[in-house]
C-alpha positions in Angstrom: -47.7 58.2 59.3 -46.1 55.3 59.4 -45.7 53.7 63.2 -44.6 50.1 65.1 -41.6 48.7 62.9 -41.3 52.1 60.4 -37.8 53.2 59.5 -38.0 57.0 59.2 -35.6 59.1 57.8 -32.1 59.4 59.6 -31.7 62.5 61.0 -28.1 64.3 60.2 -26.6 63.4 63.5 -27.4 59.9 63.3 -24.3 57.2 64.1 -22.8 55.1 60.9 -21.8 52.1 61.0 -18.5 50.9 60.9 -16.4 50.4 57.5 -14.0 48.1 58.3 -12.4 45.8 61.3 -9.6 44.0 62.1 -9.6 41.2 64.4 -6.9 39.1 65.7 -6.5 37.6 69.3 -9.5 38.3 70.6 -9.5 41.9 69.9 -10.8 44.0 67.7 -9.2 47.2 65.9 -12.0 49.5 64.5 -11.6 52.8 62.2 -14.8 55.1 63.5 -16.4 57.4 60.9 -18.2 60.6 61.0 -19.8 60.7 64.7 -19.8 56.7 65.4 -20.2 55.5 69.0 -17.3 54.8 70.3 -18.9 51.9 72.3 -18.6 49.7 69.3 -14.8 49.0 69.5 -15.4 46.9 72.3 -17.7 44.9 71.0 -17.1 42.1 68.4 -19.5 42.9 66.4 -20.0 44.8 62.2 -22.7 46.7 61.3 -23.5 46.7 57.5 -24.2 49.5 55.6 -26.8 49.6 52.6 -24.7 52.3 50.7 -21.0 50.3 50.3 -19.7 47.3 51.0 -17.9 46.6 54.4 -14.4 45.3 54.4 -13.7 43.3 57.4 -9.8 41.3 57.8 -9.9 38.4 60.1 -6.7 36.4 61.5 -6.2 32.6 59.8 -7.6 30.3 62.0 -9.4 32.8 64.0 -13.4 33.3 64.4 -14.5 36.4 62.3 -16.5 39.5 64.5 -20.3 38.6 64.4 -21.5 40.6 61.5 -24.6 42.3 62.0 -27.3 42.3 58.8 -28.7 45.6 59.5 -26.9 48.7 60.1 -26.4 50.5 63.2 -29.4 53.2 62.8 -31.7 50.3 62.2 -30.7 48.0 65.0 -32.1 51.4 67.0 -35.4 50.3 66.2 -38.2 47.7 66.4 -38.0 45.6 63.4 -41.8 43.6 62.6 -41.1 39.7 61.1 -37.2 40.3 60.4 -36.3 37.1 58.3 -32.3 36.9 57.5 -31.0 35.0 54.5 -27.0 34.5 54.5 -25.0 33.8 51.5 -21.4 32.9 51.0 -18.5 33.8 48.8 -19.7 30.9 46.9 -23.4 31.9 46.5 -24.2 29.2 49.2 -27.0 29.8 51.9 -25.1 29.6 54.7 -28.1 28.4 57.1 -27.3 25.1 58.9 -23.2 25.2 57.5 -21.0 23.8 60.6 -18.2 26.5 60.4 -21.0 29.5 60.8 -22.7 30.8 63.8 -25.9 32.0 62.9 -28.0 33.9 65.2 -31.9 33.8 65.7 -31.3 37.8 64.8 -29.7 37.8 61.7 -25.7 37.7 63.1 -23.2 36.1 61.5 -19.9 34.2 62.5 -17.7 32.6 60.6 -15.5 30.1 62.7 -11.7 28.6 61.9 -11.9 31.4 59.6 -9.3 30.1 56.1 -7.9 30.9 53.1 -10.8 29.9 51.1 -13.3 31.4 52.8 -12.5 34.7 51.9 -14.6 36.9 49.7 -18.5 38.4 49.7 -20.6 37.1 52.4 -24.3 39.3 51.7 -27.2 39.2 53.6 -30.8 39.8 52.8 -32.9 41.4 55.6 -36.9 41.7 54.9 -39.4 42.8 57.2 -42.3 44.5 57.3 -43.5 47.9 58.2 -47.4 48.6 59.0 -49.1 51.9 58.8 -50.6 52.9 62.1 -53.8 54.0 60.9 -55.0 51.4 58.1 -52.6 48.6 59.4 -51.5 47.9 55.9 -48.6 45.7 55.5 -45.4 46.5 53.2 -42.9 44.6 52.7 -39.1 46.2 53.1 -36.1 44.4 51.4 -32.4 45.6 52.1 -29.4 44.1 51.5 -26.0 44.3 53.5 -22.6 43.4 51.6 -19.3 42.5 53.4 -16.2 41.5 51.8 -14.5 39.4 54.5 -10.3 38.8 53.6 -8.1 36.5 55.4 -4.7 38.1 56.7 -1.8 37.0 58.4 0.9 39.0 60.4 4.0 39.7 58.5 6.8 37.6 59.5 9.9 40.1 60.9 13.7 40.2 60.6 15.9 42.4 60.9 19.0 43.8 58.7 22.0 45.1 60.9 24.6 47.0 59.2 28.0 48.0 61.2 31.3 49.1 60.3 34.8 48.3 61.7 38.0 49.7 61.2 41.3 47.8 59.7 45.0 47.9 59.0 44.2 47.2 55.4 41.3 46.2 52.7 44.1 43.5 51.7 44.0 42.1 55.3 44.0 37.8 55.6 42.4 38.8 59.0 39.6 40.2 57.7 37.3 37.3 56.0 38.5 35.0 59.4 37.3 38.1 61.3 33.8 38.7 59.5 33.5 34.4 59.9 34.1 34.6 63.5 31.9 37.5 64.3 29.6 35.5 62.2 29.8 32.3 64.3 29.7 34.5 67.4 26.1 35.9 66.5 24.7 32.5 65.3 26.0 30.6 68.4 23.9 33.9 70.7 20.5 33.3 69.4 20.5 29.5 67.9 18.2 28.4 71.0 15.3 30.8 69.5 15.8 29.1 66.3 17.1 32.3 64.6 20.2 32.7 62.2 22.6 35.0 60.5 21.9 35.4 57.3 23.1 36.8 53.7 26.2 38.3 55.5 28.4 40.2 53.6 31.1 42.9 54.4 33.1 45.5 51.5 36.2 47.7 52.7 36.5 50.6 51.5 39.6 53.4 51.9 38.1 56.6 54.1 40.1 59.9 54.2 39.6 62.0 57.0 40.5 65.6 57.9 42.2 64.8 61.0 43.6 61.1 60.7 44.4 60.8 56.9 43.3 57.5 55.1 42.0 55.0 56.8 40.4 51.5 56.4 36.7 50.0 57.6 34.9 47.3 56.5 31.1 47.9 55.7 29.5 45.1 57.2 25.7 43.8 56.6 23.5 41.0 57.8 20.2 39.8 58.1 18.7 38.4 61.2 16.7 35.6 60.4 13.9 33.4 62.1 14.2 30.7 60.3 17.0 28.7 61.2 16.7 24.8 61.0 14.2 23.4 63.4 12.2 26.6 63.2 9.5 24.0 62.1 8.8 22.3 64.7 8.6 25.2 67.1 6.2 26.3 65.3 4.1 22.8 65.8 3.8 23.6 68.8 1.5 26.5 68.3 0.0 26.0 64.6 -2.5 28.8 65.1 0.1 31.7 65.9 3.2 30.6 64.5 4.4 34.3 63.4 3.2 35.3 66.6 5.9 32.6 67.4 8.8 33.7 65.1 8.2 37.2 65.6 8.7 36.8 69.4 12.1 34.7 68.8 13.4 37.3 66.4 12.9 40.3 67.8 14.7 38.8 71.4 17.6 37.7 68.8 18.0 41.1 67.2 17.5 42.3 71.4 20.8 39.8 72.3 22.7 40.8 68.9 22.2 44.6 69.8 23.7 43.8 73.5 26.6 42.1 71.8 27.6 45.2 69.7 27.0 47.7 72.8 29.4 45.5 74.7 32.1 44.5 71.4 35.5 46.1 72.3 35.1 43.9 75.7 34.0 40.7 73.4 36.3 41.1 70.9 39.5 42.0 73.8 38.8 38.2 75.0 38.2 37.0 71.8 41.9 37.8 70.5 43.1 38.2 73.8 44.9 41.3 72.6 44.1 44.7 71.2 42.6 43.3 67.9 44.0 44.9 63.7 40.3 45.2 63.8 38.1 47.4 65.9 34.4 48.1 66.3 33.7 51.7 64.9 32.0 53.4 67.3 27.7 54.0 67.4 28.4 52.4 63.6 25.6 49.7 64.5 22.0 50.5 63.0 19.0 47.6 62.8 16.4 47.9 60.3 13.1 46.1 60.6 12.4 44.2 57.3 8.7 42.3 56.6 7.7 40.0 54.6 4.5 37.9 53.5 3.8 34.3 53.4 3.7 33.1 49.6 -0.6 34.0 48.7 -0.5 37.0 50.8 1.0 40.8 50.3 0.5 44.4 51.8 -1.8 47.3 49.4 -1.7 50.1 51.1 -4.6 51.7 48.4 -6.9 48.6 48.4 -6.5 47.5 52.5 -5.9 50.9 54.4 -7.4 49.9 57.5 -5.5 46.8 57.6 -2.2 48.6 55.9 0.4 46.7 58.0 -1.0 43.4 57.9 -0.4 40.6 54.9 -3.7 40.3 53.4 -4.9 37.5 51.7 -4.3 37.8 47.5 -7.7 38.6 45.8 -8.8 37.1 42.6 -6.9 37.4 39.6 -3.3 38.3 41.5 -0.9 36.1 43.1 2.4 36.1 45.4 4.7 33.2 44.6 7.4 34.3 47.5 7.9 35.5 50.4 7.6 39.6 49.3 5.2 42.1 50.6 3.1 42.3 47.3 0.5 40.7 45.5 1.3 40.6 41.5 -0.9 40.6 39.0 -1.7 37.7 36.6 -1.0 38.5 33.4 -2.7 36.3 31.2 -4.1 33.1 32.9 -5.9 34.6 36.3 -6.1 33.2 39.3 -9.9 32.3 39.9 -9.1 32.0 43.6 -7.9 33.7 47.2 -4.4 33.3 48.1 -3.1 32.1 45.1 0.6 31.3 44.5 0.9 31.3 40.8 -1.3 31.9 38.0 -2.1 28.3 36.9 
């Protein structure tokens, strides 16, 4: 029997480790499996796991959790001469690299975590075990994989679509309507650095039982957080910047739904009379709409426990725009993470 340093079997009840984290802030989003502790959210830590590889999605420009080269049954236990060996996603040791944290037991932490730095990160763990009786030495090797991607937070805006009536679809009023409406909204939220944009309005003819045929025009917009100078907020925090945006937009879609709650008093001392053109009445709906950073897209099937956020583009697929998905190179392949073409 095997004593001091043996691993024995697990027994059924034994806690897993955990299959994938998300980090961001300072905190750290966990998906428990089977009967895992729940003690481990708190900590910012990854166990491995001998059987798969872990997937763990760390902010840009944020320090990744420390990952741990053992899993959580075996970090229970005494270990005899543990000796660690770190590689990168480059096949580098990673001992004695200024952007890691390396522990004296075997955790890892990667630090200013970028783009590039995405990818496999594997650890060796040997140590040995010694039978109680004859005090005879073996040597145990296991190795712990954990495919570490970059991810940003999707940048938000927000489509509104609302409807007003009119005298006619032939009305001059109308376009010098939707452009004053339009200068309205932009001159509410331009101090968040946030615009109208892709506005667009159709009139259509609407017969109803009780009034006969009537008039509205159909009107759409997108709320935008990028309105000129939008850069140089964003200087101001370079870490967080959708963290930024995201904040500004969402208070400008907040003012622009105030505006259409309150819009027969706006428009009354707008036109100082009863205006041709009305607000229709609980006619205004806003739609959140995300988008990536060009390198970076959503996959629900490949990233399910980081399904909202904009991971970074693997190997082999790029995202040239601002969409939510990473495409698939063709022909040429991208050799690299967050790629933004092909070439």
């Amino acid at each position: 029997m095997a004593g001091g340093g043996g691993r024995p079997r697990c027994p059924p009840g034994v806690l897993l480790g955990v299959a994938a984290v998300v980090v961001a802030a300072g905190w750290v989003r966990a998906e428990l499996k089977e009967e895992q502790s729940i003690d481990l959210i708190g900590k910012n830590e990854v166990y491995g796991d001998i059987r798969h590889e872990v997937n763990v999605y760390v902010k840009v420009f944020a320090n990744s959790p420390f990952l741990v080269c053992m899993d959580l049954a075996l970090s229970q236990e005494r270990i005899i001469d543990p000796n660690y060996l770190w590689t990168g996603p480059d096949g580098r040791v990673l001992q004695g690299q200024s952007y890691v944290n390396l522990t004296e037991t075997g955790k890892l932490m990667v630090m200013g975590f970028m783009v590039p730095m995405s990818g496999a990160y594997t650890c060796t763990l040997s140590h040995k075990v010694i039978e109680t009786t004859t005090q005879e030495e073996t040597e145990m090797v296991e190795a712990y994989k954990f495919m570490v991607y970059a991810y940003r937070e999707a940048d938000h805006a927000y489509q509104v679509s609302v409807r007003f009536s009119t005298t006619s679809c032939g009305l001059k009023n109308n376009d010098l309507f939707i452009n004053i409406l339009k200068k309205i909204l932009n001159s509410s939220i331009s101090h968040l650095t946030c615009h109208i944009t892709g506005s667009s309005y159709k009139c259509h003819s609407i017969r109803t039982p009780k009034d006969g045929l009537q008039y509205e025009l159909f009107v759409n917009f997108l709320v935008n957080p990028f309105a000129p100078g939008w850069e140089e907020v964003c200087q101001e925090f370079p870490y967080d910047c959708e963290d930024v945006t995201n904040k500004r937009v969402r208070q400008a879609a907040e003012l622009i739904g105030k505006f259409f709650h309150q819009i027969k008093h706006v428009l009354k001392s707008e036109f100082q009379a009863v205006p041709t053109i009305q607000y229709v009445d609980n006619s205004f709906s806003m739609t959140p709409i995300d988008s990536c950073r060009p390198g970076f897209g959503r996959n629900h099937h490949t990233h399910q426990n980081c399904a909202s956020c904009c991971v970074v583009c693997a190997p082999g697929t790029y995202s040239p725009n601002n969409e939510v998905t990473c495409q698939t190179c063709a022909r040429a392949e991208a050799s690299m993470y967050g790629a933004k073409s092909c070439h």
